[in-house]
Steps between C-alpha positions, in 0.01 A plus 500: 500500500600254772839441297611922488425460907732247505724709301435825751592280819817333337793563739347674758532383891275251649269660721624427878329217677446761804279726232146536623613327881401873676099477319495184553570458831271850531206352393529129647554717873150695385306196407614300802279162529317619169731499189279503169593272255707746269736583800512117586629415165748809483652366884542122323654661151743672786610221688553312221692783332697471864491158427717470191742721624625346858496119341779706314677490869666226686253281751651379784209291599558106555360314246219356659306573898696225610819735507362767687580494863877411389447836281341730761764362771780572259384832389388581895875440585633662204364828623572470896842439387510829280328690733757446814786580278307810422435566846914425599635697246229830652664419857810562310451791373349458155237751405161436449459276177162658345392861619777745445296789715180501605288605170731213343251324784149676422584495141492123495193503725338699273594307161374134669176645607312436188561100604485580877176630511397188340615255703367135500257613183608196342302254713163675508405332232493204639209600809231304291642200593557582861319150533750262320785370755725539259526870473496522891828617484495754315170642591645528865805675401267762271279570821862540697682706255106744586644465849206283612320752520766705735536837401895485599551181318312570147797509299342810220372697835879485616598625193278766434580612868870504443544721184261706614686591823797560269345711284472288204179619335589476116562169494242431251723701216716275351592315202334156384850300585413580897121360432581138345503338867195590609323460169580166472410457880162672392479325201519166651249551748259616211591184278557205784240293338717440243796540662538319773826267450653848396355715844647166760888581292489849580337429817842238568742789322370809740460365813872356530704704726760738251838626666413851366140496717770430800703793411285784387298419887863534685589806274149710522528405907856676492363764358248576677210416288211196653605175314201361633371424179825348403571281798137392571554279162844363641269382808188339267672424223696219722598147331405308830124566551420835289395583170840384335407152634153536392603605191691212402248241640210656269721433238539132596139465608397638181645280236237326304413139535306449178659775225858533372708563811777636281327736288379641876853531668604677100202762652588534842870559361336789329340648774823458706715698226175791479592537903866670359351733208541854466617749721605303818668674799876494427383641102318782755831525729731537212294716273522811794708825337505796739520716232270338269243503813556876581439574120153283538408667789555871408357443181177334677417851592631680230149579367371669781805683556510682123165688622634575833830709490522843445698617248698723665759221628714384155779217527707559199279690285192293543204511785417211717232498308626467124735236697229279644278552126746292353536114630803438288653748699503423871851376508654803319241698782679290808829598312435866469386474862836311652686748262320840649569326851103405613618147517807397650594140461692292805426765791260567724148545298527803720750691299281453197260801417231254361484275786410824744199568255399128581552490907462724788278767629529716212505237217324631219432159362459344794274183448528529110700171530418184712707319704635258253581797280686683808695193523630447139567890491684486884723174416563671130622796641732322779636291250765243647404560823137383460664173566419477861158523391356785707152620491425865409280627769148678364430875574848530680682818455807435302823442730812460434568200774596193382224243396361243757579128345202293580398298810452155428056471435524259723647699796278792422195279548613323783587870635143592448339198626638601835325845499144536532358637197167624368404231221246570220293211627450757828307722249283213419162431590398181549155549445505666169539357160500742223617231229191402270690192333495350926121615554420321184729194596355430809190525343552264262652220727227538729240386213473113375597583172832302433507622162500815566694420810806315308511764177502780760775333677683451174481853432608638779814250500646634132752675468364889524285442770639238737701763661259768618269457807197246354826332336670369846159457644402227218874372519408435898157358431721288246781431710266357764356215309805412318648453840202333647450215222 
């Protein structure tokens, strides 16, 4: 039998080495600091899937520690120099280089969030050996990439906070290719004990400074979106004293005395090329079609809209309904639509019949669509002009004035940090805590169990949890004694 498989397979494609990445990285997130053994072994058959393919690309690692300050120096110049002829040719009057409009913007927000909302995963593994020097490094830049403990500084909280402000709540509904990232970072932390040579190169690869971090912060600023997230890793990610420094002196601190040296750097090589597979942010930047996203986003509802039309309204012999039925046919529906005159491509959205069901105070549709969606349909139906990267405002009636380009974010906060303003902290009590994961934390610390103590610390600092309320509160208690030994 085995030979007639054979036979069956012969010439067909290679599976991709993203396939599986989403339910993988799905079920590492779920088990947190508990992976069974089953899921542990399918994270190491992944990396080393990931593995094989990147030693496939160039490494432009030295060939031994004692290269890499000359490396990091070289690189760290490499990109200031980039980066001010970026900024020169913009003062001359270049356009921006990555976000065409501003769903260009959310849509790359939204395909990096699968490795976003992981952030740092890759060193969590390492917390059981909080007590060996050598991993001090990188065990303080894990508890600093959870913000010490700072809500405003945990680097997933930021994230979370920042697409959902923009309306970015689907995130979670993409293809395998945008999951690789943060699997790997997942899968890492779930296989360190075996992997640690492989965790300090991706470690060294991901927390060097890239021109396109330096960029995408300047561009989302411009356009009126928080790059907080963005330019609080320009800040720690710093070769002087931050975790690009620390980064590079764990991998010097860490090279073996009494095994093969070589055979470790080979490893650490490995890890370094894992930091650069998959989807990476200029793959999400360049992958953005207007079209293609409008298409995505009409047909995300499509579903629920063939039950909910009457059939009374028919665009070219068909209902909305018998339209929306049919998922192969959304783009000869947007057609039909642009042809009957609903949509209206590069004029005001308020021409267009279908952007007056969506808006204003007699929108029949009105919240059918979130503000994400609003934007890909607004900047699809201004066309060109979406250029200067103007914000569609929610629940306005539909005007025909001319759009407002966007204040600079950081103008609008310094604008609003002058005002007094009525923060969500005001509708806080003090005295109440309704989270049970913080009653139970406090509970714990205050017992003499350091078992318990140190696994309930360790779950709390994984990667679903470290986040939430008892998350920050055990990255404080944490933070504390790292900083007091």
């Amino acid at each position: 039998m085995q030979p007639a498989r054979q036979a069956a397979n012969e010439g067909s494609p290679a599976p991709s080495p993203a396939t599986g990445a989403r339910s993988l990285y799905d079920a590492l997130w779920k088990a947190n600091d508990a992976p069974d053994d089953a899921l542990r072994l399918r994270a190491a058959e992944f990396i080393e899937r990931w593995r094989k393919e990147m030693r496939q690309q160039p490494c432009d690692l030295p060939n031994s520690p004692d290269g890499l300050a000359a490396w990091q120096q070289a690189q760290l110049e490499a990109t200031g120099g980039a980066y001010q002829d970026y900024l020169a040719a913009r003062k001359a009057g270049a356009p921006r280089r990555y976000f065409g409009s501003r769903s260009h913007a959310l849509y790359f927000l939204r395909a990096v969030a699968p490795t976003k909302l992981v952030d740092g995963a890759w060193l969590y593994g390492l917390l059981p050996g909080i007590t060996n020097p050598h991993f001090n490094d990188l065990i303080v830049t894990y508890v600093e990439e959870l913000g010490d403990g700072d809500p405003d500084k945990n680097h997933v909280l930021l994230y979370r906070r920042l697409i959902d402000a923009l309306g970015i709540v689907d995130w979670a509904e993409q293809d395998d290719e945008t999951y690789v990232q943060g699997a790997l970072q997942l899968a890492l932390a779930a296989c360190t004990e075996s992997l640690v040579p492989e965790v300090i190169g991706f470690n060294l690869g991901y927390e060097q400074l890239p021109l396109h971090l330096l960029i995408t912060a300047y561009e989302l600023d411009e356009l009126g979106i928080d790059p907080t997230y963005f330019t609080l890793h320009v800040t720690v990610d710093n070769a002087a004293g931050g975790h690009a420094q620390r980064a590079l002196r764990a991998a010097v601190e860490n090279m073996p005395a009494l095994a093969d040296d070589g055979a470790f750097w080979e490893r650490v090589a490995d890890g370094y090329r894992l930091s650069n597979a998959g989807f990476g942010t200029t793959d999400a930047i360049a992958a953005f079609d207007g079209h293609r996203e409008l298409l995505r986003v009409l047909g995300g509802r499509a579903a629920e809209g063939s039950m909910a039309h009457s059939d009374y309204c028919r665009i070219e012999g068909r209902t909305v309904n018998q339209w929306l039925a049919d998922p192969e046919a959304i783009d000869g529906f947007v057609a039909a639509l642009e042809r009957k005159g609903w949509l209206q491509r590069n004029s005001d959205p308020a021409q267009s019949r279908f952007w007056k069901l969506l808006q204003g105070e007699a929108a029949s549709m009105f919240g059918v669509f979130g503000d994400y969606e609003l934007q890909v349909i607004y900047d699809w139906l201004r066309g060109d002009a979406a250029a200067d990267g103007a914000a569609f405002v929610r629940g306005s009636a539909p005007t025909a004035a001319a759009p407002v380009p966007p204040r600079a974010f950081r103008h609008v906060r310094r604008a609003a940090a002058a005002k007094p303003a009525l923060g969500l902290a005001a509708l806080a009590d003090a005295e109440v805590e309704l989270d049970a994961d913080v009653l139970a934390l406090r509970h714990v610390l205050e017992t003499g169990d350091t078992a318990l103590q140190g696994a309930t610390l360790r779950r709390l600092l994984g990667p679903a949890l470290h986040w939430g309320p008892a998350g920050l509160e055990a990255t404080r208690h944490v933070s504390r004694v790292l900083h007091a030994a």
